[in-house]
PyMOL commands that place a pseudoatom at each C-alpha (Angstrom):
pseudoatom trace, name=CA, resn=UNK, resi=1, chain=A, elem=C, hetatm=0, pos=[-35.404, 62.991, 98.917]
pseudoatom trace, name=CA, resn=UNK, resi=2, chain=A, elem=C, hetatm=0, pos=[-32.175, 61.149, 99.405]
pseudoatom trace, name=CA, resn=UNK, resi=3, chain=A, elem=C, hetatm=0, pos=[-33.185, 58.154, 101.421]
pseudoatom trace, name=CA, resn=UNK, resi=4, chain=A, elem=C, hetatm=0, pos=[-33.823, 55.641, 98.871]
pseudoatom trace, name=CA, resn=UNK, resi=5, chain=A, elem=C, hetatm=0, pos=[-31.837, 53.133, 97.345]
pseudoatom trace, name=CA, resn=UNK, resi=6, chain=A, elem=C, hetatm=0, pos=[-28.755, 53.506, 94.831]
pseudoatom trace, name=CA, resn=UNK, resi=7, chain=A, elem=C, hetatm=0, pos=[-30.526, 53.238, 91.542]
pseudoatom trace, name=CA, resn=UNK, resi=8, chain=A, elem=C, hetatm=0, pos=[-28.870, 50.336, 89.935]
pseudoatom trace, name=CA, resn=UNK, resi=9, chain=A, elem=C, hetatm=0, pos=[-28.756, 49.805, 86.001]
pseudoatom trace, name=CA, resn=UNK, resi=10, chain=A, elem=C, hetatm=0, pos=[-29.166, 45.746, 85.065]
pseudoatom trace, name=CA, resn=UNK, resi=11, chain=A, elem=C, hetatm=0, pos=[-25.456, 45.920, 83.974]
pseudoatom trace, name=CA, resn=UNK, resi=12, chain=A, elem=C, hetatm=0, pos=[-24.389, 46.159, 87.603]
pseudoatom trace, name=CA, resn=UNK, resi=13, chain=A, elem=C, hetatm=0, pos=[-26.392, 44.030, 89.588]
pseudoatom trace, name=CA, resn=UNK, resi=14, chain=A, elem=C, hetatm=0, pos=[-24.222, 41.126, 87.635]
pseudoatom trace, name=CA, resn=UNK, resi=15, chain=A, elem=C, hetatm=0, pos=[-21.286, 40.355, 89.142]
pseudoatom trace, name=CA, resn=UNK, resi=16, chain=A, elem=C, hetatm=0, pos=[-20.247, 42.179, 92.362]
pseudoatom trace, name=CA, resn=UNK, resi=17, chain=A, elem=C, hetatm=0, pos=[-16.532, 42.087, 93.821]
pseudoatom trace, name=CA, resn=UNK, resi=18, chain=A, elem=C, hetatm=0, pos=[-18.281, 40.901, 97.310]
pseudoatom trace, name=CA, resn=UNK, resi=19, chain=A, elem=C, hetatm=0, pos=[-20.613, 37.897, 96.938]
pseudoatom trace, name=CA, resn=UNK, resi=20, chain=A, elem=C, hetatm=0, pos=[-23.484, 38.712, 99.319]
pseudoatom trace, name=CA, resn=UNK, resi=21, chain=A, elem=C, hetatm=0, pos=[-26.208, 36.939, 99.047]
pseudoatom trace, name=CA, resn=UNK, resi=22, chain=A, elem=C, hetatm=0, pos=[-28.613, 38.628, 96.974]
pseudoatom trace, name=CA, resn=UNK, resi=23, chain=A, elem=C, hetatm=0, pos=[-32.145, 39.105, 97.371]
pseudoatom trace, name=CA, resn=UNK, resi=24, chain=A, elem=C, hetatm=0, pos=[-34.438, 40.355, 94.362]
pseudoatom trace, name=CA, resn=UNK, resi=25, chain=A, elem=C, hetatm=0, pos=[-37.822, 42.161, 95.691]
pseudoatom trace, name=CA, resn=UNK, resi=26, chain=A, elem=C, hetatm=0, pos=[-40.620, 42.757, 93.514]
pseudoatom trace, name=CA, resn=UNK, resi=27, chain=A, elem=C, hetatm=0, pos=[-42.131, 46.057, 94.838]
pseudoatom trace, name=CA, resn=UNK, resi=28, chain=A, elem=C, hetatm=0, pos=[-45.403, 46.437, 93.195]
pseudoatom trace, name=CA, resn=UNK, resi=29, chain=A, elem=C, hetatm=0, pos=[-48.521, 43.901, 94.529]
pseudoatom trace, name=CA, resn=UNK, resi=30, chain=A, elem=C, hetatm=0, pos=[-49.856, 40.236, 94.540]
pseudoatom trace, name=CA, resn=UNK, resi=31, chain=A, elem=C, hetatm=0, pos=[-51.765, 40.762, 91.317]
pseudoatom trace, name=CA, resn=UNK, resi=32, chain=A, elem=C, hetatm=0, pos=[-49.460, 42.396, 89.279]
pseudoatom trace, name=CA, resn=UNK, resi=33, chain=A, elem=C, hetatm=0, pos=[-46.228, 40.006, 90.633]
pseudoatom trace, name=CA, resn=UNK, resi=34, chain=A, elem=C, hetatm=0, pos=[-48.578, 36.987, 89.271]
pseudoatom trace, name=CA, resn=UNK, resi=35, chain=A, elem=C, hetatm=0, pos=[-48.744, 39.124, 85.871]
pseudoatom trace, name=CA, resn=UNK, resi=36, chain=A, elem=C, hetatm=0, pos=[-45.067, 38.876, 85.597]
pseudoatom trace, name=CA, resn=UNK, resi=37, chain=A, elem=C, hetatm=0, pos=[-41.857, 38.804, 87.645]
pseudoatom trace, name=CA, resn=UNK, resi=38, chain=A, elem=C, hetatm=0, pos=[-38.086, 38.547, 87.097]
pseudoatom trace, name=CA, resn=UNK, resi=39, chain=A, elem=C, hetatm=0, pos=[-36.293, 35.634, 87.563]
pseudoatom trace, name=CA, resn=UNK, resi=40, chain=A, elem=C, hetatm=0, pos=[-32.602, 35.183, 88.283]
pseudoatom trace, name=CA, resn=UNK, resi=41, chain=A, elem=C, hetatm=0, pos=[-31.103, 33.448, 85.704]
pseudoatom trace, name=CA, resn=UNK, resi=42, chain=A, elem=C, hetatm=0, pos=[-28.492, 32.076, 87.735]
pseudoatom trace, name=CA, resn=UNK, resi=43, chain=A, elem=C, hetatm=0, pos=[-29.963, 30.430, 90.747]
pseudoatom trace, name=CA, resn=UNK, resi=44, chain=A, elem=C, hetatm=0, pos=[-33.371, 30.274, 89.318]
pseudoatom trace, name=CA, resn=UNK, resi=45, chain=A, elem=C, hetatm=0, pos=[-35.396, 31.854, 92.019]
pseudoatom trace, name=CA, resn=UNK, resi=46, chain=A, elem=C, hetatm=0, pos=[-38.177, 34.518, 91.276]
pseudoatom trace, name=CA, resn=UNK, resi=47, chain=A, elem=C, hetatm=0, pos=[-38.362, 37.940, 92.639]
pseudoatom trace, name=CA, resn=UNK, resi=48, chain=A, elem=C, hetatm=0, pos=[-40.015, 37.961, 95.953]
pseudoatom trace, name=CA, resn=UNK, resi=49, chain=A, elem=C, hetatm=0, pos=[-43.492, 38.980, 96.481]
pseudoatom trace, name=CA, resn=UNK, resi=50, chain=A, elem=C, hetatm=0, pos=[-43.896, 40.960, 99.131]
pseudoatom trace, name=CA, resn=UNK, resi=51, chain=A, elem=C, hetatm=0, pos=[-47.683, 39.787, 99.314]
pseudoatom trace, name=CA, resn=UNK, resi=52, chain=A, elem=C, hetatm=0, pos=[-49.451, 43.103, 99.868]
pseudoatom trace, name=CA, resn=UNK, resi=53, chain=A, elem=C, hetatm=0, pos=[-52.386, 44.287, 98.081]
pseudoatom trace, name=CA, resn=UNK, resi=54, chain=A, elem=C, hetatm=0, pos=[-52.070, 47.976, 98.017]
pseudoatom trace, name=CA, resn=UNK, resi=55, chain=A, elem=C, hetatm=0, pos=[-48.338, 49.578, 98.608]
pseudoatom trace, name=CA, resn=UNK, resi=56, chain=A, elem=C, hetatm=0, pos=[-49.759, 51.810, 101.806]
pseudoatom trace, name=CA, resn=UNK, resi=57, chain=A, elem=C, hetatm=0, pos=[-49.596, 47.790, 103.477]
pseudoatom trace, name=CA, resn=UNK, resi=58, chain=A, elem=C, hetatm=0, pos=[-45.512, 47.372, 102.620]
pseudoatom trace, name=CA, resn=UNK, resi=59, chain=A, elem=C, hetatm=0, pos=[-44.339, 48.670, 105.031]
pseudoatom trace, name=CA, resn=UNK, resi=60, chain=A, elem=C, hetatm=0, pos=[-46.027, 47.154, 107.955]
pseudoatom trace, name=CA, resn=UNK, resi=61, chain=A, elem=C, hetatm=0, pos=[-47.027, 43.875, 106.343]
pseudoatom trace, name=CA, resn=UNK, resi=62, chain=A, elem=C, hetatm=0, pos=[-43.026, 43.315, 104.786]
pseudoatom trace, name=CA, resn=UNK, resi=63, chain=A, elem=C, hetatm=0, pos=[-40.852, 45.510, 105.916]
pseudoatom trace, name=CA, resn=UNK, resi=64, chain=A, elem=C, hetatm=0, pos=[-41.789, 45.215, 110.001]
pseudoatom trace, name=CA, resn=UNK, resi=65, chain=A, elem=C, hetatm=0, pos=[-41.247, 40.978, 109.503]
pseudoatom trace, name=CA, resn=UNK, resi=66, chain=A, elem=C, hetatm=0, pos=[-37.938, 41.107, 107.325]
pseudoatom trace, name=CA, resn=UNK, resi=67, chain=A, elem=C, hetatm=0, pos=[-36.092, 43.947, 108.067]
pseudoatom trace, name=CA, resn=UNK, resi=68, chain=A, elem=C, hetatm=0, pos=[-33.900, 42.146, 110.764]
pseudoatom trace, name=CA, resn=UNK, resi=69, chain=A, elem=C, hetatm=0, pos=[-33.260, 39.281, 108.202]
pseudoatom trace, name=CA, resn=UNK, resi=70, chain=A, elem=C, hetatm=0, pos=[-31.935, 41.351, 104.735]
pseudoatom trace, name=CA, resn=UNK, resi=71, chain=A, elem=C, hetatm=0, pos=[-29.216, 43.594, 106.418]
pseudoatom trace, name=CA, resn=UNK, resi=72, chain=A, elem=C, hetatm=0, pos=[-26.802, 41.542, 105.571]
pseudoatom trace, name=CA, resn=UNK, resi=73, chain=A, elem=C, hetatm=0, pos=[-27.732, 41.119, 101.922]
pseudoatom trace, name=CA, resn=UNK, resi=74, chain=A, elem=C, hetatm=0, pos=[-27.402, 42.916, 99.036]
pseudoatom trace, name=CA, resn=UNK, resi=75, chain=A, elem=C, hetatm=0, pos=[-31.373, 44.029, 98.248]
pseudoatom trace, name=CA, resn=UNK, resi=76, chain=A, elem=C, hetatm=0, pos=[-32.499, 44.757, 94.535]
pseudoatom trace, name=CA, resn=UNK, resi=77, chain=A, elem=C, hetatm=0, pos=[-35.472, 46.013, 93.860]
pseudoatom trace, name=CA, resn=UNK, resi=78, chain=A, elem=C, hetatm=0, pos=[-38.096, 46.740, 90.919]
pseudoatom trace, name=CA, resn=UNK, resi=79, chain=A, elem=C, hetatm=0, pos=[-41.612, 47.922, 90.517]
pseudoatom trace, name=CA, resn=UNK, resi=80, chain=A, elem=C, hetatm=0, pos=[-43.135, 49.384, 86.965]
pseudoatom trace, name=CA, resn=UNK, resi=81, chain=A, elem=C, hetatm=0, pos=[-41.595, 53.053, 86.933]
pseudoatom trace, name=CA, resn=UNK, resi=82, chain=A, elem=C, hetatm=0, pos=[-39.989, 53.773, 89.974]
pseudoatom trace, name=CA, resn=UNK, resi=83, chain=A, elem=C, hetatm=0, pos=[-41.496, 55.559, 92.502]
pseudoatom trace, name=CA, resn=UNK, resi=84, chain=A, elem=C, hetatm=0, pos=[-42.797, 52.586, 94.889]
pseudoatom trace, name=CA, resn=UNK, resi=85, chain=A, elem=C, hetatm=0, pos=[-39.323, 51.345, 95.013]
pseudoatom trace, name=CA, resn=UNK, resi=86, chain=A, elem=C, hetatm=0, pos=[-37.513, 55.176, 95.840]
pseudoatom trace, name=CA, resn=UNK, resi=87, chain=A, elem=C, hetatm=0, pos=[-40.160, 54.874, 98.897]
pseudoatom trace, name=CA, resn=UNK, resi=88, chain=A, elem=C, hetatm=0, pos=[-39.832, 51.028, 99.817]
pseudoatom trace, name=CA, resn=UNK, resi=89, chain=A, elem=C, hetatm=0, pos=[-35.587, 51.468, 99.764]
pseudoatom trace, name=CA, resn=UNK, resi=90, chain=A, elem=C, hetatm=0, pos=[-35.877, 54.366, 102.088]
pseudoatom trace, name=CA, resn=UNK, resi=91, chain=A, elem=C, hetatm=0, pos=[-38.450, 51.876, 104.626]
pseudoatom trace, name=CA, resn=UNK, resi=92, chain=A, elem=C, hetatm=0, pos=[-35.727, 49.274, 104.754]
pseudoatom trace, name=CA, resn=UNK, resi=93, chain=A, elem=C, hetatm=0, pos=[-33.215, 52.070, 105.057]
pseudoatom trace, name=CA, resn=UNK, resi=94, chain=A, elem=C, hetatm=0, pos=[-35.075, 53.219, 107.930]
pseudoatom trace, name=CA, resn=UNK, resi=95, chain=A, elem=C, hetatm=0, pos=[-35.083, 49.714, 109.678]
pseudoatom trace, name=CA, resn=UNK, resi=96, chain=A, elem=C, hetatm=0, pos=[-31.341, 49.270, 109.205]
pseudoatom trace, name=CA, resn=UNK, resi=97, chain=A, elem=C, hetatm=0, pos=[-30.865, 47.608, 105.590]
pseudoatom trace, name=CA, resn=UNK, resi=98, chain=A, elem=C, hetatm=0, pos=[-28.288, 49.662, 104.100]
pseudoatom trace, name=CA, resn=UNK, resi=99, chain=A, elem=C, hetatm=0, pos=[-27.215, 47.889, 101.205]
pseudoatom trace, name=CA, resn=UNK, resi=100, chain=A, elem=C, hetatm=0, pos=[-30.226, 48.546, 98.977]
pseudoatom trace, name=CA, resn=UNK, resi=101, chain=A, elem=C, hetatm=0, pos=[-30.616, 49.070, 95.271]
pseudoatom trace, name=CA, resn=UNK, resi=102, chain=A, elem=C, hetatm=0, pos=[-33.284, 49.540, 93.178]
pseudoatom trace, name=CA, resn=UNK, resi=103, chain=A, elem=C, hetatm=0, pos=[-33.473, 49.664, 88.987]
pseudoatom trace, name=CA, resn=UNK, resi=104, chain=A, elem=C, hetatm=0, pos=[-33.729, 53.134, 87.756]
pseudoatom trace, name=CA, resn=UNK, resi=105, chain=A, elem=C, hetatm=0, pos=[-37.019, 54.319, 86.245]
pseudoatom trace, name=CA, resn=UNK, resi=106, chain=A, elem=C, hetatm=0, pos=[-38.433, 50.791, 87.019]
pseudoatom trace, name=CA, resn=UNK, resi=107, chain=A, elem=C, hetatm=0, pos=[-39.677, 47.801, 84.472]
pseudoatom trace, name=CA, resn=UNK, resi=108, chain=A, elem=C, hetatm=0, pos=[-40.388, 50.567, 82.119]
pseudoatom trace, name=CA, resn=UNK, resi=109, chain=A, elem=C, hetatm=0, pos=[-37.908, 52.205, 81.592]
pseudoatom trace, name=CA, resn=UNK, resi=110, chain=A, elem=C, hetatm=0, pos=[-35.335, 48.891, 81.735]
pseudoatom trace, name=CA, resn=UNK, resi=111, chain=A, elem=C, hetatm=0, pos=[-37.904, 47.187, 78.692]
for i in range(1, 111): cmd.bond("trace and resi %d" % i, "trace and resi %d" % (i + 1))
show_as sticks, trace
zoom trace
């Protein structure tokens, strides 16, 4: 619908022109973060779990509490195909985070 995030390839969440600090979300929930999760290679530090149990919780559980705190960072964000991150960009869109990305089609389609 236009209000998610740019959908980033993994070639160019590399090395932006403007260092912002970066912060890498993993959409889907608790159980499936402890599965698996991406780690930055560079710094080291996983993906962020949002801690919600169901995705009908992520806004209101994460969103509400960070919002304020990730508009001036660059946001990337995965989930398995897609969908839960075009919804979750266009929350943090909606609460003023405007530089948001998320990879296209999800862990899927990256492997």
């Amino acid at each position: 619908d236009g209000d998610g995030g740019e959908e980033g390839k993994d070639e160019e969440s590399g090395d932006g022109a403007a260092r912002k600090e970066m912060v890498l979300i993993d959409v889907r929930n608790t159980f499936e973060h402890a599965i698996g999760h991406f780690v930055d290679p560079v710094t080291g530090k996983t993906a962020i779990d949002p801690q919600t149990t169901t995705f009908a919780s992520f806004d209101s559980q994460y969103c509400a509490k960070v919002a304020t705190d990730l508009r001036d960072k660059k946001v990337l964000m995965y989930c398995t195909g897609g969908i839960r991150c075009e919804k979750a960009s266009a929350m943090l869109r909606k609460r003023g985070v405007e530089d948001v990305s998320q990879l296209s089609g999800g862990i899927h389609r990256y492997l």
